[in-house]
C-alpha positions in Angstrom: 247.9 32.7 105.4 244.2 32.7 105.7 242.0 30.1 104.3 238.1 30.6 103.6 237.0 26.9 104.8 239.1 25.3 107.6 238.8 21.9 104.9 241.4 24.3 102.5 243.9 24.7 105.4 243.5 21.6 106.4 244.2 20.5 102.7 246.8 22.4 102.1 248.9 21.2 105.1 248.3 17.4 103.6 249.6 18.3 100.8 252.7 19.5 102.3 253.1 17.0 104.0 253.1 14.6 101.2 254.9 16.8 99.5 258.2 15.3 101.8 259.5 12.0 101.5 259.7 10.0 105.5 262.8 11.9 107.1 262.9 14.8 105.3 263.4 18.5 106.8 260.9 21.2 106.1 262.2 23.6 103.9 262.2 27.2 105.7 259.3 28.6 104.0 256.9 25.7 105.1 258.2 26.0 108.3 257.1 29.3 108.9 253.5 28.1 108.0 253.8 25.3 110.0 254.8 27.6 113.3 252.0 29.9 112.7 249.7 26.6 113.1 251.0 25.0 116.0 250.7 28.1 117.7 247.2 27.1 117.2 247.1 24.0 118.5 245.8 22.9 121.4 248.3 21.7 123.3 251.3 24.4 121.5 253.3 24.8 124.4 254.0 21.4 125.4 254.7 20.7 121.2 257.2 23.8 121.3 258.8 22.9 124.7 262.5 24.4 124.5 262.3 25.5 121.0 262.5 24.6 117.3 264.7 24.1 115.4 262.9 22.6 112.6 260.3 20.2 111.3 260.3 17.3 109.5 257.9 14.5 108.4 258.4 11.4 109.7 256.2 8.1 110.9 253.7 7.8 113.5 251.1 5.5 115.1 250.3 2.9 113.3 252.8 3.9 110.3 251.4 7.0 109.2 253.2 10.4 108.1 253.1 12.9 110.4 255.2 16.2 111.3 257.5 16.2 114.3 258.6 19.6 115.7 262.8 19.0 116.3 263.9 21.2 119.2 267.3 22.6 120.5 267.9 19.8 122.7 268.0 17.3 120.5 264.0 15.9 121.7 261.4 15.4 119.2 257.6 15.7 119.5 255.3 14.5 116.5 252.0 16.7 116.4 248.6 17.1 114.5 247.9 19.3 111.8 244.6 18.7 112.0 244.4 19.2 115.9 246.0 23.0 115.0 243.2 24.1 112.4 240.3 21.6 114.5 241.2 23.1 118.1 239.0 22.9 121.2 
């Protein structure tokens, strides 16, 4: 997917994610978005670690909704959307 502005991808991942209710999995087609843009993120290797399985949206600091990368061993590791469009 390409986005004009980063503001639309940045958009459009919010509304995915608010698209879930807490505890939800990612359906496989938002998944595959969501891979391409950790791959952008800043800190992707350490987010990926073994593997993933799938995502899901779930809470974070201070209560807020968040996506969490679920991997092969059973560990979980929230990140942020914004932090994979926003990168350093």
């Amino acid at each position: 997917m390409h986005f004009a502005k980063r503001g639309d991808a940045v958009s459009y991942l919010n509304d995915m994610l608010h698209r879930y209710d807490l505890g939800d999995k990612v359906s496989a087609l938002d998944a595959e978005v969501l891979r391409a843009a950790l791959e952008r993120h800043p800190e992707s290797a350490a987010k990926i670690g073994c593997g993933i399985t799938h995502f899901s949206v779930r809470t974070a600091d201070f209560g807020t909704r968040c996506f969490w990368v679920n991997r092969p061993d059973g560990s979980t590791e929230k990140f942020s959307h914004t932090a994979c469009i926003y990168r350093t």
